[in-house]
Backbone and ligand atoms as CSV (ligand in chain L), in Angstrom:
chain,resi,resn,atom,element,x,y,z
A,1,UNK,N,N,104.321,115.589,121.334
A,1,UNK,CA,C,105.166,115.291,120.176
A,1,UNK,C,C,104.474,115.611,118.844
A,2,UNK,N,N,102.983,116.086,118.859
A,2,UNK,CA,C,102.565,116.241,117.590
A,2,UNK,C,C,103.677,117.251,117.095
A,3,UNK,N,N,103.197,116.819,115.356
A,3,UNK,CA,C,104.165,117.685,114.562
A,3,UNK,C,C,105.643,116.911,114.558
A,4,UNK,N,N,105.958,116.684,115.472
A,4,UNK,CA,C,107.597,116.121,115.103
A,4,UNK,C,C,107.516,114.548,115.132
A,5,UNK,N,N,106.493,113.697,115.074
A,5,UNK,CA,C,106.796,112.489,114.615
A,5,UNK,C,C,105.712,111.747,113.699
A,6,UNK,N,N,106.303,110.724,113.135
A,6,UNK,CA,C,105.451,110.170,111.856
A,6,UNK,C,C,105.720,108.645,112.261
A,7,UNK,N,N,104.541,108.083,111.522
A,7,UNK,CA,C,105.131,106.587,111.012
A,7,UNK,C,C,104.748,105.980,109.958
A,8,UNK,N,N,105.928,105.004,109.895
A,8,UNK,CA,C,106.345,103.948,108.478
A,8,UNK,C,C,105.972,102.896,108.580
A,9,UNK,N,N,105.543,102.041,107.487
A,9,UNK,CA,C,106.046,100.786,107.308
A,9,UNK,C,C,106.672,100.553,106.433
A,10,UNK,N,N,107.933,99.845,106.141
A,10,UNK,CA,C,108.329,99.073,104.747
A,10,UNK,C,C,107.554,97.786,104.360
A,11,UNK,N,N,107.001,97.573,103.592
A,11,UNK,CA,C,105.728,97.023,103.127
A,11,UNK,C,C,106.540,95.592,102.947
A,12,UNK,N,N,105.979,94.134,102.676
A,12,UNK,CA,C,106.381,93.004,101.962
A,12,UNK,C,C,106.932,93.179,100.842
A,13,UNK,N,N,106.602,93.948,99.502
A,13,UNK,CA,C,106.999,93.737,98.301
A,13,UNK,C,C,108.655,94.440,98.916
A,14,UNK,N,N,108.910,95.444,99.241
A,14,UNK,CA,C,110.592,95.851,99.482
A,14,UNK,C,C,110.674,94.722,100.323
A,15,UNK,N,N,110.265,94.311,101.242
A,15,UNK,CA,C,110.745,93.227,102.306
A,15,UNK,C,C,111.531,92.167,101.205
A,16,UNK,N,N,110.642,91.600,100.306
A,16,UNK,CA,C,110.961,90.692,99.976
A,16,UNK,C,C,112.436,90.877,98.729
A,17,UNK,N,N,112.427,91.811,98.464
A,17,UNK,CA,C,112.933,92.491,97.280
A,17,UNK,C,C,114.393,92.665,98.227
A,18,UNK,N,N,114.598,92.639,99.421
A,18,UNK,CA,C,116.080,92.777,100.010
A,18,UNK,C,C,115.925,94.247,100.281
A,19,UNK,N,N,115.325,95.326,100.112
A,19,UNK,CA,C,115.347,96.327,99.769
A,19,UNK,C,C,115.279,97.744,101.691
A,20,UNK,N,N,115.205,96.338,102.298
A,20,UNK,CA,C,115.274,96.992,103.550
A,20,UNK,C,C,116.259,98.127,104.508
A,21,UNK,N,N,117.239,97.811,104.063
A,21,UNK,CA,C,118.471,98.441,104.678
A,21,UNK,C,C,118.437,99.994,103.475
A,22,UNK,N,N,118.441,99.598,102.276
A,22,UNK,CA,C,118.429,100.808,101.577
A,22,UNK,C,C,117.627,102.237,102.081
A,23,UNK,N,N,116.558,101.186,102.128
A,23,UNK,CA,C,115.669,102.200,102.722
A,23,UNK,C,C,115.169,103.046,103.964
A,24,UNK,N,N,115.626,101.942,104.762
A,24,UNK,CA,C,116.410,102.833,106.121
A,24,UNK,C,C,117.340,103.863,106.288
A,25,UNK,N,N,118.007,103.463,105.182
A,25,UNK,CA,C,119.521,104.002,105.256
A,25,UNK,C,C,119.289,105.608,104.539
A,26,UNK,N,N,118.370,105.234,103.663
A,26,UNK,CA,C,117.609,106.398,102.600
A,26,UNK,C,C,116.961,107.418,103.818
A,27,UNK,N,N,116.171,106.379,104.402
A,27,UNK,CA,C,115.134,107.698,106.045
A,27,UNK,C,C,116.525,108.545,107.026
A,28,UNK,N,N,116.903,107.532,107.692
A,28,UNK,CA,C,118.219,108.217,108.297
A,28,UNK,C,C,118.925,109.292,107.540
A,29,UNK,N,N,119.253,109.209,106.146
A,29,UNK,CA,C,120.148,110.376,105.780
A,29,UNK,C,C,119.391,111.280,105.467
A,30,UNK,N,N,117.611,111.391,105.731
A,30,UNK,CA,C,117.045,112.803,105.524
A,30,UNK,C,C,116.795,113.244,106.561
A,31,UNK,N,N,117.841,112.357,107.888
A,31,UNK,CA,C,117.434,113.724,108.814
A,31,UNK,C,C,116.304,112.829,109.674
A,32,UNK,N,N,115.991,111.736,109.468
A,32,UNK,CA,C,114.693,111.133,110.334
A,32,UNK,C,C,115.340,110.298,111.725
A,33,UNK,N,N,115.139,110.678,112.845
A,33,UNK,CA,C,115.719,109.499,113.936
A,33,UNK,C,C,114.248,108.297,113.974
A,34,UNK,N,N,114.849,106.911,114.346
A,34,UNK,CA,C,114.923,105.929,114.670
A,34,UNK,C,C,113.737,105.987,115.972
A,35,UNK,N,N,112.511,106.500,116.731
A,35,UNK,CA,C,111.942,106.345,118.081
A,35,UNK,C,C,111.582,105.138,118.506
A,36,UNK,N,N,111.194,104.101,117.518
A,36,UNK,CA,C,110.821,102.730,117.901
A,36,UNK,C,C,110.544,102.359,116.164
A,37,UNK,N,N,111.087,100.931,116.477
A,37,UNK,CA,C,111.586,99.994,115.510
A,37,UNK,C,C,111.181,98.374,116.182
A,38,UNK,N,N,110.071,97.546,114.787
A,38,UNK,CA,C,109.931,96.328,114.792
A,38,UNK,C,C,109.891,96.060,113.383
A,39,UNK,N,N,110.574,94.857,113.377
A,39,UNK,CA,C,109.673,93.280,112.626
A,39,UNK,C,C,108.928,92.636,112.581
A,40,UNK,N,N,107.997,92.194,111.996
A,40,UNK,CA,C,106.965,91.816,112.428
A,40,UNK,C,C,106.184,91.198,110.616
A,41,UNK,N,N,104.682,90.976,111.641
A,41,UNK,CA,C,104.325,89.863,109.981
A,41,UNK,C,C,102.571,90.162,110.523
A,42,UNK,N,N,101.541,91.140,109.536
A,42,UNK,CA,C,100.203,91.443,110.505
A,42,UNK,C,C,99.750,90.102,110.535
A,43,UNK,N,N,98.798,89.695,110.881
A,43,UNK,CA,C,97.545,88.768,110.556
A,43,UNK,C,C,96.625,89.509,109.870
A,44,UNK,N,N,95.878,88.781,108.831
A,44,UNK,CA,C,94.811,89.562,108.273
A,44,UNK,C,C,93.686,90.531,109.054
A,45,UNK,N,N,93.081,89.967,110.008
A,45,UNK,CA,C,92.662,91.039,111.001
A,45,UNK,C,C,93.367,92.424,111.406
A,46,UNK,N,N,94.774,92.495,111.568
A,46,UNK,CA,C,95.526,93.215,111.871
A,46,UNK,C,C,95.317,94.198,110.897
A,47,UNK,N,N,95.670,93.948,109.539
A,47,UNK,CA,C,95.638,94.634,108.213
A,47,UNK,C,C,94.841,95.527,108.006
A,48,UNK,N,N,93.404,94.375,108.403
A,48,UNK,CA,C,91.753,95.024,108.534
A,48,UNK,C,C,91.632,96.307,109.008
A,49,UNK,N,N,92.514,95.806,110.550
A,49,UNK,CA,C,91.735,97.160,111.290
A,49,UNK,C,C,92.743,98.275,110.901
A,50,UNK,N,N,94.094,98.055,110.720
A,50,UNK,CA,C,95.085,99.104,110.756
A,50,UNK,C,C,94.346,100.114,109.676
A,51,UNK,N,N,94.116,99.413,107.963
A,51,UNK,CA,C,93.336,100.283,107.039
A,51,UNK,C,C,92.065,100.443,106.783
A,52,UNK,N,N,91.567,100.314,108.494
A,52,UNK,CA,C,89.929,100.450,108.252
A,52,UNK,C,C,89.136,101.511,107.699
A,53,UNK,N,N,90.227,102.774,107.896
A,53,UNK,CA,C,89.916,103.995,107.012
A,53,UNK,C,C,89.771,103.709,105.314
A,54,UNK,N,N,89.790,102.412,104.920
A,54,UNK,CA,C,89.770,102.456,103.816
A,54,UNK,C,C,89.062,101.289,103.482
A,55,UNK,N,N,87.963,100.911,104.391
A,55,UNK,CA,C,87.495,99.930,104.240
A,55,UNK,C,C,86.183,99.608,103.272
A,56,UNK,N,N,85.811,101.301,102.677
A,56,UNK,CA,C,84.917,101.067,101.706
A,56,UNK,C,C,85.860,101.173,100.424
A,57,UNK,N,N,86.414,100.876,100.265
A,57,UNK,CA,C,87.384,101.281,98.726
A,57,UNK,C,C,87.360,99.960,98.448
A,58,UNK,N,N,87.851,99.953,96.858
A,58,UNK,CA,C,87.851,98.684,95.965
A,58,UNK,C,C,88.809,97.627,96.390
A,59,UNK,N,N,89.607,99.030,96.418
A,59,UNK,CA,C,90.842,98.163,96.541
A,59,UNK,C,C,91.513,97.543,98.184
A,60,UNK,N,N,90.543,97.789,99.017
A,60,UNK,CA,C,90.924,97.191,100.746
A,60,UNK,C,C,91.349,95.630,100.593
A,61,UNK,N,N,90.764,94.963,100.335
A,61,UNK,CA,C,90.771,93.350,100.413
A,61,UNK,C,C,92.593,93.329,99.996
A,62,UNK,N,N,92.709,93.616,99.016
A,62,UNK,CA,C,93.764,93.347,98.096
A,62,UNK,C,C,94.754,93.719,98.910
A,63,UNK,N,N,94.475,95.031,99.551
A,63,UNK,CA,C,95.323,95.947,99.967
A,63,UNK,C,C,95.320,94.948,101.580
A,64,UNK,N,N,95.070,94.443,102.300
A,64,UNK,CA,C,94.715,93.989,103.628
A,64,UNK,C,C,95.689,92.294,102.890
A,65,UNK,N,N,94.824,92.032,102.119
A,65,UNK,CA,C,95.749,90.421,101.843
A,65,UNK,C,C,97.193,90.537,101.237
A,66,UNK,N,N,97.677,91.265,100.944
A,66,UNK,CA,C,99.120,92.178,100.501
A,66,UNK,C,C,99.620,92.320,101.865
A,67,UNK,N,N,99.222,93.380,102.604
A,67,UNK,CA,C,99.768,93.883,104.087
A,67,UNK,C,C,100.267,92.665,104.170
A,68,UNK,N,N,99.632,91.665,104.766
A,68,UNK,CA,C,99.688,90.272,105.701
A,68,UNK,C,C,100.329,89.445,104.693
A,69,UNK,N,N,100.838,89.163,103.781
A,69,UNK,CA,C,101.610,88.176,103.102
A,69,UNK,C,C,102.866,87.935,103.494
A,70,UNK,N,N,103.493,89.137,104.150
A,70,UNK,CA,C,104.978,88.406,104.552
A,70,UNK,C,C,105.281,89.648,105.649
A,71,UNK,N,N,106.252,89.501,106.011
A,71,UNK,CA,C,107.243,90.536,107.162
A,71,UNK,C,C,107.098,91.883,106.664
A,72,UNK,N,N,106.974,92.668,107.789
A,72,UNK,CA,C,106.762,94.237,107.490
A,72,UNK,C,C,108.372,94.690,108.167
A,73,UNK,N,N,108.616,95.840,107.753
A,73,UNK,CA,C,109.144,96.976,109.366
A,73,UNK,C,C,108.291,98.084,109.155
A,74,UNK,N,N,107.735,98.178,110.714
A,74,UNK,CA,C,107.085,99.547,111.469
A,74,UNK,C,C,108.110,100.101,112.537
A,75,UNK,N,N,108.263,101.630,112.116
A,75,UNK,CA,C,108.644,102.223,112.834
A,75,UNK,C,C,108.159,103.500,113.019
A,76,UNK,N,N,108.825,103.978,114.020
A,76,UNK,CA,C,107.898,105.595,114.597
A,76,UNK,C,C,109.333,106.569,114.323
A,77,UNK,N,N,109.134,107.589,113.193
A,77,UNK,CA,C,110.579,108.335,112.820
A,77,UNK,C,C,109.874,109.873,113.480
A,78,UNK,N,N,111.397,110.746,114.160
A,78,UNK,CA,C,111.272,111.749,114.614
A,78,UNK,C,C,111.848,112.996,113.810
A,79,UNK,N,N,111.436,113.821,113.887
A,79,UNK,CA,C,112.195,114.767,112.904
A,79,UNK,C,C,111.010,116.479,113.084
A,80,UNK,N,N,111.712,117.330,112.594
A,80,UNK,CA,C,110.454,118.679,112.812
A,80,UNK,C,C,109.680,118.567,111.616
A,81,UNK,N,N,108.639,118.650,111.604
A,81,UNK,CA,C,107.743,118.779,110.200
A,81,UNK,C,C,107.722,117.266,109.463
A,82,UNK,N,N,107.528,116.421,110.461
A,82,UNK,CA,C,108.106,114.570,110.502
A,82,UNK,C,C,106.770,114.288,109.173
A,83,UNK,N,N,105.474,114.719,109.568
A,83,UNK,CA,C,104.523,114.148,108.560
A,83,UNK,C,C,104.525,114.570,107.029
A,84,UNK,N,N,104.426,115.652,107.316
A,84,UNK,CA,C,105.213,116.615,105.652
A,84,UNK,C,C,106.236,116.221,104.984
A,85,UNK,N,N,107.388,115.966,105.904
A,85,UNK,CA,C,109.174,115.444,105.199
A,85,UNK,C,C,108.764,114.520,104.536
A,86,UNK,N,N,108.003,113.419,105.490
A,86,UNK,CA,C,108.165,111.966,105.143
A,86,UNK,C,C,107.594,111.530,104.074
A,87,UNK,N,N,106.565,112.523,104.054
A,87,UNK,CA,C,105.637,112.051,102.687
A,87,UNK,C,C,106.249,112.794,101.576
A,88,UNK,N,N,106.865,113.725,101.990
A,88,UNK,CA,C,107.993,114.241,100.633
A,88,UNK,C,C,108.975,113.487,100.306
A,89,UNK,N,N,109.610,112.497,101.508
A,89,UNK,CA,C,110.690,111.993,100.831
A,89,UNK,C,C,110.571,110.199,100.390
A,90,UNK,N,N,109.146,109.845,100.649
A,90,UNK,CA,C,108.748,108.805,99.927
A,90,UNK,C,C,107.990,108.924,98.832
A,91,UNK,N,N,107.523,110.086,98.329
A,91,UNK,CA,C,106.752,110.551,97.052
A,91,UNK,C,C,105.114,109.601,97.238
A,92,UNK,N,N,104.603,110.460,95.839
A,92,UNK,CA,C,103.457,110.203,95.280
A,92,UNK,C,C,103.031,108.742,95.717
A,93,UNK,N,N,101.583,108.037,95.592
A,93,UNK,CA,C,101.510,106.720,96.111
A,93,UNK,C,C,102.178,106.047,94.863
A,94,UNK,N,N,101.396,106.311,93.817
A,94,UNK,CA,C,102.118,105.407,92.664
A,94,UNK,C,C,103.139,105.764,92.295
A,95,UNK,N,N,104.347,105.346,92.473
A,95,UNK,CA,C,105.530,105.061,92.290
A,95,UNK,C,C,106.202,105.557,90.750
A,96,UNK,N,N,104.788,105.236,90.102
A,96,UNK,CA,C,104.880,105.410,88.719
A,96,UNK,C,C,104.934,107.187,88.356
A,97,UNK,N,N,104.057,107.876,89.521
A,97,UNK,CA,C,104.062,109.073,89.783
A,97,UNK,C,C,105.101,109.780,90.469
A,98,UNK,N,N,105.779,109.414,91.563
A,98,UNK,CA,C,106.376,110.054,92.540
A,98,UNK,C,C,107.120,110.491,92.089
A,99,UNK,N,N,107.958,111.855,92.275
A,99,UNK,CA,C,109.529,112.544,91.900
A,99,UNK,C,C,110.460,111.094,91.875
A,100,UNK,N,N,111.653,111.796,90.856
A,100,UNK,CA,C,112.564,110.921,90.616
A,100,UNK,C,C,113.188,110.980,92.360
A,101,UNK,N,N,114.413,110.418,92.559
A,101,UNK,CA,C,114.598,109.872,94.288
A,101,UNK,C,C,114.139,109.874,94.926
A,102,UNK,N,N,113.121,109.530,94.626
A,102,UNK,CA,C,111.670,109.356,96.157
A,102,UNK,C,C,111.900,108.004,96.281
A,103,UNK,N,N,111.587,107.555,97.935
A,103,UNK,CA,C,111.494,105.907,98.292
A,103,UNK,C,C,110.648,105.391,97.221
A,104,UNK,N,N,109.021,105.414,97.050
A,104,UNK,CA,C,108.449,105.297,95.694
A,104,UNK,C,C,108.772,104.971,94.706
A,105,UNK,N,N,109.760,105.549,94.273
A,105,UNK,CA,C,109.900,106.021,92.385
A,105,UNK,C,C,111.256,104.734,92.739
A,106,UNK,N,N,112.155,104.968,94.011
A,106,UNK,CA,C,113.036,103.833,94.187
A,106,UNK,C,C,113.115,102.374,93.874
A,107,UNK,N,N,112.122,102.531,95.148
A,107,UNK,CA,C,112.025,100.635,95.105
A,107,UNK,C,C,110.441,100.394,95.098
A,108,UNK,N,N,109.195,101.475,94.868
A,108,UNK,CA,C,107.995,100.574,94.800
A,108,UNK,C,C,108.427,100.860,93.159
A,109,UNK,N,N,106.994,99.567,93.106
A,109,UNK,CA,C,106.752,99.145,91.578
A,109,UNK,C,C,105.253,99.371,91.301
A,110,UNK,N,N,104.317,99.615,91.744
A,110,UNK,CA,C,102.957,100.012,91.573
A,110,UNK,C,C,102.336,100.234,92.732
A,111,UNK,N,N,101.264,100.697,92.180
A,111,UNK,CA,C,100.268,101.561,93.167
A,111,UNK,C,C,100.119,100.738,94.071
A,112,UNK,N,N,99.806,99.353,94.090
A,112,UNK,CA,C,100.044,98.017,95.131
A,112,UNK,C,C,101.050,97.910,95.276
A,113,UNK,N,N,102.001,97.734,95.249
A,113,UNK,CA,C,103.186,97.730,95.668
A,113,UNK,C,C,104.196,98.667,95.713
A,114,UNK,N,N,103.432,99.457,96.568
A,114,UNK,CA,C,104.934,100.773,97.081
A,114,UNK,C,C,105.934,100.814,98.169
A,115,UNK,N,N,106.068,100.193,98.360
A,115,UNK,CA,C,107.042,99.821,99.068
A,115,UNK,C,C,107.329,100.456,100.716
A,116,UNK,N,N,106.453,101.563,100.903
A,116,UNK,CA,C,106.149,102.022,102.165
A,116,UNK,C,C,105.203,102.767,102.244
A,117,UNK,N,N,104.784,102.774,103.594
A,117,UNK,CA,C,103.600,103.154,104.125
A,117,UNK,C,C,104.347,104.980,104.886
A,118,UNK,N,N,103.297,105.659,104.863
A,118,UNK,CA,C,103.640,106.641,105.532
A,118,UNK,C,C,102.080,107.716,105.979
A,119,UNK,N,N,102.193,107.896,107.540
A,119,UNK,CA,C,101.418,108.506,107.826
A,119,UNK,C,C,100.526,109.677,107.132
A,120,UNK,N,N,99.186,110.578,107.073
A,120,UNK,CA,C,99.159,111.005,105.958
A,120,UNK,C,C,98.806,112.655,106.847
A,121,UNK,N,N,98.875,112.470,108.080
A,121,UNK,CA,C,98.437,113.286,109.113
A,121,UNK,C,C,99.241,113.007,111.062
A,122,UNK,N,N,99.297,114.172,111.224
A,122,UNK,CA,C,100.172,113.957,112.939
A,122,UNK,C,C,98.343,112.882,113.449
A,123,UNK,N,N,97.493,113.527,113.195
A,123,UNK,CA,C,96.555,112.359,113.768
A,123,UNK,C,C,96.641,111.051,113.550
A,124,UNK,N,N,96.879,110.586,112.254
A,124,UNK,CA,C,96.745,109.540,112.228
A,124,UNK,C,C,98.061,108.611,112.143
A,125,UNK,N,N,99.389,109.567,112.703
A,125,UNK,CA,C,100.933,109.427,113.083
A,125,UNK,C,C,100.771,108.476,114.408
A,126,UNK,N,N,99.713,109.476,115.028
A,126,UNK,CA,C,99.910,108.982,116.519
A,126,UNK,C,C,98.697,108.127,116.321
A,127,UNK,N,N,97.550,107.446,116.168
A,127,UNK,CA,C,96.852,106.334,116.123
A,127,UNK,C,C,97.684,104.984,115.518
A,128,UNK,N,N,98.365,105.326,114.690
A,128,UNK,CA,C,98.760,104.164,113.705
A,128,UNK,C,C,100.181,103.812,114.401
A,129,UNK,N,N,100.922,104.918,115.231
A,129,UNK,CA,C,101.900,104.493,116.185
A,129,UNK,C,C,101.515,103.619,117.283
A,130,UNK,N,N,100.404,104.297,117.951
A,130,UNK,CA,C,99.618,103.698,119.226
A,130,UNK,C,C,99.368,101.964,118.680
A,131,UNK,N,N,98.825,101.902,117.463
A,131,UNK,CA,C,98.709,100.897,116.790
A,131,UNK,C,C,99.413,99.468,117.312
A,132,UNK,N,N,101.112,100.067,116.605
A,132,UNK,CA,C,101.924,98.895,116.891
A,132,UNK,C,C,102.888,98.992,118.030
A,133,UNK,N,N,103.094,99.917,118.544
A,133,UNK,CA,C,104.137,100.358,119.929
A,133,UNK,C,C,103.424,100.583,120.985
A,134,UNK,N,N,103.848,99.841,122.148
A,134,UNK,CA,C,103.920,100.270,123.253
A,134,UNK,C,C,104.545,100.780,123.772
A,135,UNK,N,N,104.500,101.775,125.234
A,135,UNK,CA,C,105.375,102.870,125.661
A,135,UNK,C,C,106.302,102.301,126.230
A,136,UNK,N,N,106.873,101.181,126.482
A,136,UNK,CA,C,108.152,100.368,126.835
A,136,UNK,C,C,109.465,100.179,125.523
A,137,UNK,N,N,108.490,100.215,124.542
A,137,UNK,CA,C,108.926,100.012,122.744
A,137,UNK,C,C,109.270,101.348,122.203
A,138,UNK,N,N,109.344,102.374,122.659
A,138,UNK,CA,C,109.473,103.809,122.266
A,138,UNK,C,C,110.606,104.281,122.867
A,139,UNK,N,N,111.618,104.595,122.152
A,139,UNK,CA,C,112.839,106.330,123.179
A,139,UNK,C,C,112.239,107.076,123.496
A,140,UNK,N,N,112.429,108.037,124.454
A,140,UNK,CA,C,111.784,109.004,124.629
A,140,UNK,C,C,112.259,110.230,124.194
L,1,CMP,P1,P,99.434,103.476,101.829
L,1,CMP,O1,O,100.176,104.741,102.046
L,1,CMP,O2,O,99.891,102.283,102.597
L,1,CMP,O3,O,97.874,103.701,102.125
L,1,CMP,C1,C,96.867,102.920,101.523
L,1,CMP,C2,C,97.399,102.052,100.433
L,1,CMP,O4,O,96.456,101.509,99.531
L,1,CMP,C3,C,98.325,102.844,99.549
L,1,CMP,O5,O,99.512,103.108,100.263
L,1,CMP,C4,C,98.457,101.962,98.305
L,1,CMP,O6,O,99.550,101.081,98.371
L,1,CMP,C5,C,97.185,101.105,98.361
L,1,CMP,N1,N,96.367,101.250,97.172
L,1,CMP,C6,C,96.044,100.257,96.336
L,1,CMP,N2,N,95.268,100.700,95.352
L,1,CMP,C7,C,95.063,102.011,95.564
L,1,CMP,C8,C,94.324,103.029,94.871
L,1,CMP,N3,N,93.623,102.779,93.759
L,1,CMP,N4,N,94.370,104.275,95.373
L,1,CMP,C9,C,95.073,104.550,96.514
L,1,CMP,N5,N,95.777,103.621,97.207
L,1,CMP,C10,C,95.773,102.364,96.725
């Protein structure tokens, strides 16, 4: 499946913001299918390890105690050129940056709070999928 799939999270700050369905609704109409879909809430450990790639940066702690503050959705979206689209059609990290109709520029509000997560590589599509899905939790 490399190349044709990616994954998301919708972060707490949209969680909390109601902003969930929009933004689904926003992935679906570019063309992204649905492969596996949860709710869910990390534990700080969880957070840890998911952005351990970023565990020497300033900003990890913040970024790890954010993750874990409230309900996420993770999902695994399918599509051709899934890692490229996705990060095109959620824009720049800071929000403040991203093209106008980007998920980003939508509903995040700062560089901490963007409102979704998106793979940045098919490698790290499929680690960060492996992550939260099991192969019972996946369409095929
Ligand atoms: P995400 O795509 O989830 O990957 C790492 C996250 O760290 C990123 O989105 C941002 O929300 C967050 N972050 C916080 N501060 C920074 C920063 N200074 N530079 C990059 N990412 C940051």
């Amino acid at each position: 499946m490399t190349g044709k799939q990616t994954f998301t999270m919708i972060k707490p700050d949209a969680m909390a913001n109601g902003d969930m369905g929009n933004i689904i609704q926003a992935i679906t109409d570019a063309g992204f299918k649905c492969k596996a879909l949860k709710l869910t809430q990390l534990q700080l450990n969880q957070a840890e390890a998911f952005y351990e790639i970023h565990n020497e940066r300033p900003f990890y702690n913040d970024l790890c105690d954010f993750m874990s503050s409230g309900p996420i959705i993770a999902a695994i979206l399918e599509k051709d050129n899934a890692v490229e689209d996705f990060r095109k059609l959620i824009g720049a990290t800071d929000p403040l940056k991203a093209d106008e109709n980007t998920i980003r520029n939508r509903w995040g509000t700062s560089l901490s709070y963007n409102a979704v997560h998106g793979s940045d590589s098919d490698e790290n599509a499929i680690r960060e999928s492996n992550f939260f899905f099991s192969e019972i939790e996946r369409l095929q």
